[in-house]
C-alpha positions in Angstrom: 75.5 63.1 61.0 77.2 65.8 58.6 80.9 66.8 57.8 79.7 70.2 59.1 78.4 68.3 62.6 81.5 66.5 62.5 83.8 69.8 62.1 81.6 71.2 64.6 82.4 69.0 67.5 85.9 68.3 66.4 86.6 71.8 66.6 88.0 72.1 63.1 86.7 73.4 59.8 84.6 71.9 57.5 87.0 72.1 54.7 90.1 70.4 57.2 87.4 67.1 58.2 86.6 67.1 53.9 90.5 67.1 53.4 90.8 64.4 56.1 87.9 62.0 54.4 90.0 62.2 50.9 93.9 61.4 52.5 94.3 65.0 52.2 96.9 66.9 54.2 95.7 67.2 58.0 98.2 67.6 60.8 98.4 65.0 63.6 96.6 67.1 66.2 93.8 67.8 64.1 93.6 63.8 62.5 93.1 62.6 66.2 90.4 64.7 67.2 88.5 63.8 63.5 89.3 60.3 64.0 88.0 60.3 67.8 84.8 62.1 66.3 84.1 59.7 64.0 84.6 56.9 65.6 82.4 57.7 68.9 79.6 58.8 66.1 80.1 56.0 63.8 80.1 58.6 60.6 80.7 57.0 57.3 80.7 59.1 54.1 78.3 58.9 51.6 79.5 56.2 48.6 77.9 58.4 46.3 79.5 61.7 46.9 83.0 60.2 47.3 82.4 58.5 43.8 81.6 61.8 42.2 84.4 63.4 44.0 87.2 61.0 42.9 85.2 59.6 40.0 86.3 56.3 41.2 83.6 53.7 42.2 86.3 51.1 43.2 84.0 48.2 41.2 85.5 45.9 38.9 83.2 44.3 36.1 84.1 40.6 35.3 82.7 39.0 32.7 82.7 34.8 32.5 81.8 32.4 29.7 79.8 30.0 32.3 79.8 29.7 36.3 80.3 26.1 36.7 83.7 25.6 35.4 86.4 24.9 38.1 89.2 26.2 35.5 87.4 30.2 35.5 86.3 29.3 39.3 89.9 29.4 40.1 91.0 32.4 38.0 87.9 34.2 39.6 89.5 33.7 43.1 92.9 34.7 42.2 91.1 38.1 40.8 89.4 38.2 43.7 92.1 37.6 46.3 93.7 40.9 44.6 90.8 43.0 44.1 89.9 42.6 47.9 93.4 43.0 49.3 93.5 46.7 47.3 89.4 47.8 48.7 88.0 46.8 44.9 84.4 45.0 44.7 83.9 42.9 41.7 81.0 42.7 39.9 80.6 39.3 38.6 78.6 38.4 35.3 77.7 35.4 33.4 77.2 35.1 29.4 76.5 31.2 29.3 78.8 31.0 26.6 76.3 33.6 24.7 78.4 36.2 22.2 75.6 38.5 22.9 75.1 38.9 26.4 79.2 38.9 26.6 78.2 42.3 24.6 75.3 43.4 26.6 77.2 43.0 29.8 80.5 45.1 27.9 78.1 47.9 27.6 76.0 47.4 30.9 79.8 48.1 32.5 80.3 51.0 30.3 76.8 52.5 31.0 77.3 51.5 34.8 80.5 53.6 35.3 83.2 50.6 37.1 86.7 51.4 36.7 87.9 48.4 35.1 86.9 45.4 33.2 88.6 42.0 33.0 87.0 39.8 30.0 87.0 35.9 30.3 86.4 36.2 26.4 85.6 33.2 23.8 84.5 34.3 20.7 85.8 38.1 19.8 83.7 39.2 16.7 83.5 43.0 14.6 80.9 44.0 17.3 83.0 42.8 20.0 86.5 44.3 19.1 84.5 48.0 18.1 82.7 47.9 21.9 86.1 47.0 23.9 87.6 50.2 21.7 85.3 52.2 22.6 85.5 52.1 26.1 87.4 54.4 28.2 88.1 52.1 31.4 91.0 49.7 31.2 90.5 46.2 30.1 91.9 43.3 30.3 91.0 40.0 28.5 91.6 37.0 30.3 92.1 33.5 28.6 92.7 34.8 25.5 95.0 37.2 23.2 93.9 39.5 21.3 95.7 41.8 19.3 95.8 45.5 20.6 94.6 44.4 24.0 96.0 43.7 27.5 96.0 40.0 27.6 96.7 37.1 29.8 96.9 33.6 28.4 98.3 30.0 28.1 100.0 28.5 25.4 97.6 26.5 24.2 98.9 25.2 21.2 102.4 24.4 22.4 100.6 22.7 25.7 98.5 20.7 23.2 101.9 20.1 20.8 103.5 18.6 23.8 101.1 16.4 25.3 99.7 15.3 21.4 103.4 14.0 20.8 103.4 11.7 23.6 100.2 10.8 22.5 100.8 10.1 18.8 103.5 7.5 20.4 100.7 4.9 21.2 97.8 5.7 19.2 96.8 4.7 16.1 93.4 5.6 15.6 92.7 8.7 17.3 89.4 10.9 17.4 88.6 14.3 18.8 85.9 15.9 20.8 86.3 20.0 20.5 84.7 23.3 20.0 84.2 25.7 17.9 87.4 27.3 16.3 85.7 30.5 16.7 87.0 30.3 20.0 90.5 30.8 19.2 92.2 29.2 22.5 90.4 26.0 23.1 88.8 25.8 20.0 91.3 26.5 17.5 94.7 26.4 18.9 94.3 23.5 21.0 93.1 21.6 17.7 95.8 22.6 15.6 98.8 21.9 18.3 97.2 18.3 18.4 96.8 17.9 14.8 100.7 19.5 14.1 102.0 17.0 16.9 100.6 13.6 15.4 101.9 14.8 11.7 105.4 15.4 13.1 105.1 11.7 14.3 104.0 10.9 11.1 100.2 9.9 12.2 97.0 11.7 11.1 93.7 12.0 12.5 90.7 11.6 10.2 88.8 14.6 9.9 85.6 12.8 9.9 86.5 11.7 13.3 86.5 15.3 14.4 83.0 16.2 16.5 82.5 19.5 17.6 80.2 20.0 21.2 79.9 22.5 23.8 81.6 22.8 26.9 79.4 20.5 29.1 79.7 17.0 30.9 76.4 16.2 28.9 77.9 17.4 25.0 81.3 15.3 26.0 78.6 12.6 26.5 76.5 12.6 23.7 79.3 13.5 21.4 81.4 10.7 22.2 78.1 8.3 21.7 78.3 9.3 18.0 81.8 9.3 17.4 82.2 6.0 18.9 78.9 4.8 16.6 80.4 6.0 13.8 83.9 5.3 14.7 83.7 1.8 17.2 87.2 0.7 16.4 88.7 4.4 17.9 92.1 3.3 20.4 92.8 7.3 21.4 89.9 10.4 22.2 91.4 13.9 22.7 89.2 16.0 24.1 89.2 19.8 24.3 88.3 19.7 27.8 88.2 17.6 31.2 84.8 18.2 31.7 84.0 16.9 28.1 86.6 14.6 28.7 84.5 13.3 31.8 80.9 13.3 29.6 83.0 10.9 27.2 84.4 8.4 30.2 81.1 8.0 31.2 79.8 6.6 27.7 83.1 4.9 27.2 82.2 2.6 30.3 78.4 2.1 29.1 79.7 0.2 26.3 82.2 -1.8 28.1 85.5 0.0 27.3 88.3 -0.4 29.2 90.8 2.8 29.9 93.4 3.1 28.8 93.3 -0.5 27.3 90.9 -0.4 24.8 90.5 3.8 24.7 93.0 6.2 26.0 91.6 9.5 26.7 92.8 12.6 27.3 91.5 16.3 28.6 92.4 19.7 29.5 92.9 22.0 31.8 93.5 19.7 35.5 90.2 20.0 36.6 89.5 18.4 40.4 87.6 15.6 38.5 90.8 14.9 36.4 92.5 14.1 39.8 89.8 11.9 41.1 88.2 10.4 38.5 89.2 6.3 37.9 91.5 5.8 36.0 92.8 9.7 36.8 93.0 11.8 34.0 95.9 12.4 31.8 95.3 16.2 30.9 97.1 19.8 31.3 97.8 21.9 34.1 97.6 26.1 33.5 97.8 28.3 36.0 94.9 29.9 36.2 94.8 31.5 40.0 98.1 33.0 38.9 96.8 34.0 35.5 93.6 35.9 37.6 96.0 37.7 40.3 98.1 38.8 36.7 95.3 39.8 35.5 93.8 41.9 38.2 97.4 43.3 39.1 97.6 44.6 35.5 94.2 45.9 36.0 94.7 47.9 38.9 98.3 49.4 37.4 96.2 50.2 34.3 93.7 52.2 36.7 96.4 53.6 38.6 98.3 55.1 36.0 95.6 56.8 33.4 98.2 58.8 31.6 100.4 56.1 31.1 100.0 53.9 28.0 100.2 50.1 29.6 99.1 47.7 26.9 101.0 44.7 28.8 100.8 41.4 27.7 101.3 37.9 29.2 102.0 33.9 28.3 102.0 32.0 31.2 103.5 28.9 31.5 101.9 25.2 31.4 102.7 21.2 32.4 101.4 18.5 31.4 100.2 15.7 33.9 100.4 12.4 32.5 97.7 9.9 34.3 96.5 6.3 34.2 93.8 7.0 31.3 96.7 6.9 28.5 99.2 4.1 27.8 102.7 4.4 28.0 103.8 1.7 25.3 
């Protein structure tokens, strides 16, 4: 079936069925008898000729440090819950916390033609902040600011301030399990709003006592085994996040330590396991479904108005959720 098959038994022109197929102008008359054509046919337009036509392909590329994490699960769904209520598709890819396929996936986008990119980014490096400027789609980064960019993130120094201070109260000697400062959020700022807190309560932690891991269940494990061998009389682990934080519980009871008696422990982020977990896990809650539906809504505006100059950016807010795995006194 063709638009000039279609025009045919509509009794209409070929240009009036092409101006009905792109929302053009087409009186009511005229509509009804398109619509009744099509629908009795079953006609749909070709993808490919509307994309050249509009030079829209109504994909969105979304790029993700690492599927199994139920924090960018739940920003994934609010970015989905927007893209689909306004016809977008999104094109999901995963970098396994790699800097270098975060970059080949930046230019597989740009070489693929979508019509917007939200970034989950981690580490931003030269190579990194020349492709992003180079592109000629909107962007948004997601997790993280970055100067220049449209950005939506938490806090996370002031969320890590805030629950360190109440931490600092009953600790007094504290280690850390983090990750690289490279990554600026979780890596950097978390680190330092922990640090700042337990000075400003007149505590330090050691930087020996310091271990840096990756983001898994098995790192929180293994990194906890050689802190604690190194460090056995430890009363406080912060950990960067809950799913390290979980990696760590599980060594903690393979030795024998109680929680929070002997070792109070704390995460990030509110995971389900944080909820669930025995004793539940004292940790921080971010919005992230509400930080994905920001993110895609500034997308779409971004795509929607080309010619004007939306650099938009956005803290969102944070709370902290104080469990059984820290004491109180």
């Amino acid at each position: 079936m063709t638009i000039n098959e279609i025009a045919q038994l509509a009794g209409v022109s070929r240009a009036t069925v092409s101006r009905y197929l792109n929302n053009g102008y087409v009186s009511a008359d005229k509509k009804e008898r398109i619509k009744k054509v099509i629908d009795e046919t079953g006609y749909k337009p070709s993808t490919f000729a509307q994309t050249l036509r509009s030079k829209k392909t109504n994909y969105i590329g979304v790029i993700i440090p690492k599927i199994n994490s139920d924090s960018i699960g739940r920003m994934v769904a609010g970015i989905t819950n927007v893209l689909s209520d306004n016809n977008y598709q999104l094109l999901l890819a995963c970098t396994n916390n790699n800097a270098s396929e975060e970059l080949k996936y930046l230019n597989l986008f740009k070489e693929n033609q979508v019509d917007g990119i939200i970034l989950l980014g981690t580490v931003f490096t030269k190579e990194h902040i020349k492709t992003l400027s180079s592109y000629q789609v909107p962007i948004v980064i997601l997790g993280q600011s970055l100067e220049g960019f449209s950005c939506i993130y938490s806090n996370d120094y002031m969320a890590a301030y805030s629950l360190g201070e109440k931490l600092a109260k009953t600790s007094n000697n504290t280690g850390m399990i983090f990750v690289t400062k490279k990554d600026k959020a979780v890596g950097f700022n978390r680190r330092k709003g922990f640090i700042d807190a337990f000075k400003a309560n007149h505590k330090n932690i050691n930087q020996k006592q310091i271990i840096e891991t990756a983001f898994t269940l098995e790192a929180g494990y293994d990194a906890c085994k050689k802190l604690f061998t190194d460090n056995p009389d430890l009363d406080t682990l912060i950990c960067a996040t809950d799913t390290i934080a979980s990696g760590a519980i599980k060594y903690l009871r393979e030795i024998g330590k109680k929680i929070p008696e002997d070792v109070q422990i704390s995460g990030f982020g509110d995971s389900a396991f944080s909820r669930v977990s025995y004793p539940s896990l004292t940790t921080v809650h971010f919005y992230y479904e509400e930080a994905g539906q920001k993110a895609s809504t500034l997308l779409l505006r971004k795509i929607n108005n080309k010619d004007e100059e939306i650099s938009d950016t956005y803290e969102l807010d944070y709370s902290l959720e104080i469990r059984e795995s820290t004491r109180t006194n």
